[in-house]
Residue frames relative to the residue before (quaternion, step in Angstrom):
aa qw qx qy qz dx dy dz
X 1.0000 0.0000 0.0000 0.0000 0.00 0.00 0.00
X 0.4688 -0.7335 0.4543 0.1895 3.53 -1.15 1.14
X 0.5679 -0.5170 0.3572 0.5317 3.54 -0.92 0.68
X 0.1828 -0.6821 0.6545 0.2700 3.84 -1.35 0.11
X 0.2593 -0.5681 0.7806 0.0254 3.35 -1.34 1.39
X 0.0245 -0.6051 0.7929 -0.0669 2.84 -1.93 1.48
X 0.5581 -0.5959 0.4400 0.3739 3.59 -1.45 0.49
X 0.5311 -0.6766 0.3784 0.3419 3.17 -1.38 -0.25
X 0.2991 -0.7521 0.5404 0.2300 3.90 0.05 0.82
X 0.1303 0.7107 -0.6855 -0.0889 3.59 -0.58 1.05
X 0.2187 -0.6877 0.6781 0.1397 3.96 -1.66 0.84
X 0.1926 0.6911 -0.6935 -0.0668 2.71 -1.55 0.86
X 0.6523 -0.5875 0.4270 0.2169 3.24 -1.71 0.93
X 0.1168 0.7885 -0.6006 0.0624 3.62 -1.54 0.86
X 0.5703 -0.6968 0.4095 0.1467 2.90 -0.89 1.80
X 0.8998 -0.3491 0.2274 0.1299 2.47 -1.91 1.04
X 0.0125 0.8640 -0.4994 -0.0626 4.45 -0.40 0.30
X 0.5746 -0.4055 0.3557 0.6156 3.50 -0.81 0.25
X 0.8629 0.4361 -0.1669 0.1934 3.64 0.30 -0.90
X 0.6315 0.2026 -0.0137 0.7483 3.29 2.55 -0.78
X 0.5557 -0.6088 0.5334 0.1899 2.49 -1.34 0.92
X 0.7133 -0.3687 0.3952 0.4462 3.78 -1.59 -0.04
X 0.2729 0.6923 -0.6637 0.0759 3.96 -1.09 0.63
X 0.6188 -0.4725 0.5939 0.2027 2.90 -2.02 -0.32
X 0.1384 -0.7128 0.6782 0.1128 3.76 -0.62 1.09
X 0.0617 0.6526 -0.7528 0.0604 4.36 -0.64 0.67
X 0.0462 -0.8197 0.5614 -0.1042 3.00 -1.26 1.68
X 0.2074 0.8399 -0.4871 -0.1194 3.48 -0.77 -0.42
X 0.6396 -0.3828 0.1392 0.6519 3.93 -0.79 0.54
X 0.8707 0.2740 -0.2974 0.2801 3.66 -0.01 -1.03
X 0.8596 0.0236 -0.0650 0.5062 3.91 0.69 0.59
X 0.4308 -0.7201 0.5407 0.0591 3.21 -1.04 1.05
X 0.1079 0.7474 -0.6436 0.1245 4.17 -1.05 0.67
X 0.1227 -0.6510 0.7486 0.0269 3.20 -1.08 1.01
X 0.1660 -0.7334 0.6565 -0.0600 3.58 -1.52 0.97
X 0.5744 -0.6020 0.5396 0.1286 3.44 -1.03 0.89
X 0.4278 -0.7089 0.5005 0.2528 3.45 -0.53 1.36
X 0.3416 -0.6462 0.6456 0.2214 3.81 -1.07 0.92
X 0.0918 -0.7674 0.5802 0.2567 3.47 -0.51 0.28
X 0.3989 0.6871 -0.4549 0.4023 3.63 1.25 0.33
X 0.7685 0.5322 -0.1099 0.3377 3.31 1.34 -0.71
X 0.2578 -0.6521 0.5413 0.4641 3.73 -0.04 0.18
X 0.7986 -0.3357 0.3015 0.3982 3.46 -1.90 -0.39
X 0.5835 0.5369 -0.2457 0.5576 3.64 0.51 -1.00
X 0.5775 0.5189 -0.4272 0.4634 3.88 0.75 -1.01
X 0.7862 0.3798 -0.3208 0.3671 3.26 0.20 -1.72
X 0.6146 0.4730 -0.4981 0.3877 3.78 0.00 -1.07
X 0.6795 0.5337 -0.3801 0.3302 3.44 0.34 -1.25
X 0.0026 -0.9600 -0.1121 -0.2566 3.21 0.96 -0.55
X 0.6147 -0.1188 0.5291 0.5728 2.70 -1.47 -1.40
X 0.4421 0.5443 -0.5243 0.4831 4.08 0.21 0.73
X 0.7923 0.4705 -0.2096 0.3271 2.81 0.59 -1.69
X 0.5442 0.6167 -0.2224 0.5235 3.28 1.17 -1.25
X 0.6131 0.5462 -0.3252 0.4691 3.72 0.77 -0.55
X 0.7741 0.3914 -0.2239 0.4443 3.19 0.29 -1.88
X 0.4458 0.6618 -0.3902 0.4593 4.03 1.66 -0.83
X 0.9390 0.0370 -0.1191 0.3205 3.28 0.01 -0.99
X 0.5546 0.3369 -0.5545 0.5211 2.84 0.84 1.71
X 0.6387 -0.6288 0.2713 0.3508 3.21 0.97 1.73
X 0.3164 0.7359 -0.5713 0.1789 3.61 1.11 -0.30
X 0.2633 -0.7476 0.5883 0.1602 4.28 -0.93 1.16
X 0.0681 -0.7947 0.5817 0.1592 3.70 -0.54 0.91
X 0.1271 0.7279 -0.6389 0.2138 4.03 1.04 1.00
X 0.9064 0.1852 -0.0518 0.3762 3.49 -1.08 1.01
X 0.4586 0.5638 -0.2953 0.6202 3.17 2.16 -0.30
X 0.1434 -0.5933 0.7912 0.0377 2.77 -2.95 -0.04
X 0.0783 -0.6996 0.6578 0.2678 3.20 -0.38 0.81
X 0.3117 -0.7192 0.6106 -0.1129 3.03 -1.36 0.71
X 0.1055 -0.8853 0.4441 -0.0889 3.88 -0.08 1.34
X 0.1546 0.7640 -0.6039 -0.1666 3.67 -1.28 0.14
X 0.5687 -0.6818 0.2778 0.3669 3.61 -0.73 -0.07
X 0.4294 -0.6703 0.5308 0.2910 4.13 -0.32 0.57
X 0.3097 -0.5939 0.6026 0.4340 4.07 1.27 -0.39
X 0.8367 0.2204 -0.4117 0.2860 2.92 -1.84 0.63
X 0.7501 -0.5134 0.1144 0.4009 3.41 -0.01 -0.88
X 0.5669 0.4972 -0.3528 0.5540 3.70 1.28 1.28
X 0.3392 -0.7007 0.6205 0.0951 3.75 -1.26 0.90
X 0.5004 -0.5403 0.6482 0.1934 3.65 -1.66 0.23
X 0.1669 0.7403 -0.6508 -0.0246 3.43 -0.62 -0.42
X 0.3228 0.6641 -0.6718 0.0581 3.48 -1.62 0.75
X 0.6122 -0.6983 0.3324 0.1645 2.97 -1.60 0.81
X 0.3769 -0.7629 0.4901 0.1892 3.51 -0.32 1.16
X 0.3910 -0.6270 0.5607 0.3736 3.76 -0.90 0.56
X 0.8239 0.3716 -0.0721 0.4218 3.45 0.63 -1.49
X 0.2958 -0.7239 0.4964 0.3770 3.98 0.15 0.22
X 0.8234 0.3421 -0.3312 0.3087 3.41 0.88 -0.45
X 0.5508 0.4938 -0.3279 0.5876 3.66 1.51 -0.54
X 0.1307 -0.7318 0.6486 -0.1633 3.67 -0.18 1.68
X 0.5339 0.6352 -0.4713 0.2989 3.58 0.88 -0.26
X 0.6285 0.4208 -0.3812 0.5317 4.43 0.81 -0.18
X 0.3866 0.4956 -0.5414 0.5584 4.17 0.99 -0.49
X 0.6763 0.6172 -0.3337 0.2244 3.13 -0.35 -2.07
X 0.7389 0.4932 -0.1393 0.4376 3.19 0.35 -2.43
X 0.7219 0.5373 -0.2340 0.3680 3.24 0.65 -1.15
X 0.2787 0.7685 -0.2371 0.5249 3.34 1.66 -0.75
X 0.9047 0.0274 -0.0104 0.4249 2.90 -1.11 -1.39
X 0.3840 0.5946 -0.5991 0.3744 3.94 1.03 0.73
X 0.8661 0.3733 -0.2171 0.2518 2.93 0.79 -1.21
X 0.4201 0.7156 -0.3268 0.4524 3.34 2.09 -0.30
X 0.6561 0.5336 -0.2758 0.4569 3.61 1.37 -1.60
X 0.6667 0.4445 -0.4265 0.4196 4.04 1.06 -0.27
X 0.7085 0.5598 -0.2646 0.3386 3.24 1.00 -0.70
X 0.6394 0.4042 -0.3651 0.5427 3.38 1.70 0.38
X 0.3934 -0.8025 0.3930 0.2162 3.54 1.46 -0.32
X 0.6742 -0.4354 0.3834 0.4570 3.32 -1.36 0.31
X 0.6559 0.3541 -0.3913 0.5397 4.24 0.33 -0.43
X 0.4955 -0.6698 0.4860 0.2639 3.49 0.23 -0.53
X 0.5257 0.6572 -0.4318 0.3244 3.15 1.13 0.58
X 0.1717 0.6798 -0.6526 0.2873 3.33 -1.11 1.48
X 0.6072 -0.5707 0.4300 0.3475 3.47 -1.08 0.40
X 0.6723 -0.5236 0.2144 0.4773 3.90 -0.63 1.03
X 0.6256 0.6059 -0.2102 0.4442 3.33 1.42 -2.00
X 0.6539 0.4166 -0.3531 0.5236 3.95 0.35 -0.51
X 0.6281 0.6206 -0.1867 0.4307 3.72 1.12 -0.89
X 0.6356 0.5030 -0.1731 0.5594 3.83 1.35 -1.52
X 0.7247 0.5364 -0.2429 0.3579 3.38 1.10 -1.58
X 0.8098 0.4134 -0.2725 0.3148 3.23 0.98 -0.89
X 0.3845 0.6439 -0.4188 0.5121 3.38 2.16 0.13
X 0.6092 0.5225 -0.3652 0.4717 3.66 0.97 -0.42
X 0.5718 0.3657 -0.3963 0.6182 3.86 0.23 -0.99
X 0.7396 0.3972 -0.4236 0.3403 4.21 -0.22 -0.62
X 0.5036 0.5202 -0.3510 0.5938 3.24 1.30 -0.25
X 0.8787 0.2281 -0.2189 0.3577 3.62 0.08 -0.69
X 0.5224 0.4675 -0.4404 0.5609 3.64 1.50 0.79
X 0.4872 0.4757 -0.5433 0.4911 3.61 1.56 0.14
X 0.5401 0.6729 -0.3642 0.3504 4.04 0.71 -1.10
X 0.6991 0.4222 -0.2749 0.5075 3.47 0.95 -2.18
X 0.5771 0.6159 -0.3736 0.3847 3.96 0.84 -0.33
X 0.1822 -0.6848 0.6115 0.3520 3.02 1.01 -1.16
X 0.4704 0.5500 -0.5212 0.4523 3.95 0.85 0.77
X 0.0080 0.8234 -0.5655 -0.0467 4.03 -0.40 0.68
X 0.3672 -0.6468 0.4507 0.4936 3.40 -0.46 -0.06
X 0.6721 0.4833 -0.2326 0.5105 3.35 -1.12 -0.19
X 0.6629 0.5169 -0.3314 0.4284 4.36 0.82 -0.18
């Protein structure tokens, strides 16, 4: 059996309107879903989520899987599924592809999208076993 490649489901959160309440938009190329904020949940609870519910109704099978999350700063997460729970190093990679468009070739991006993605590089040096400073 071939490796299975799934997209990446990023969620972000939007307040409240005269007309809706607070939810979660979790998207990816093939299909869009907006979810109703759980207030049973903390933050992390909801995105997570409203992932799931995504990856659900696009039959997406998480046997042998993890979704696996990081934050974009401000007020929306990535999410992709890991084959292995421990080799985090493709999430990771996959990560900081998508962190490295959102700052572009000039480098413009908000500091927090900037800090965040020095972290995930930090933490695909770790899944390496390459630290700085070792």
């Amino acid at each position: 059996m071939g490796e299975r490649i799934f997209q990446a489901i990023e969620t972000k959160w939007h307040g409240p309107t005269n007309t809706r309440g607070s939810r979660i938009v979790a998207r990816c190329d093939a299909r869009r879903i907006t979810v109703s904020w759980d207030h049973s949940l903390d933050v992390v609870g909801n995105h997570r989520a409203a992932a799931e519910k995504l990856a659900a109704s696009l039959d997406w099978q998480n046997d042998g899987t993890r979704l696996v999350g990081g934050g974009l700063g401000g007020n929306g997460y990535v999410w992709v599924f890991a084959e292995q729970a421990p080799d985090l190093l493709p999430a990771l990679s996959s990560a900081e592809w998508i962190m490295a468009r959102m700052i572009g070739p000039e480098g413009a991006a908000p500091v927090d999208v900037q800090r965040h993605l020095g972290q995930v590089r930090l933490a695909i040096a770790a899944a390496k076993g390459r630290l700085p400073g070792r």
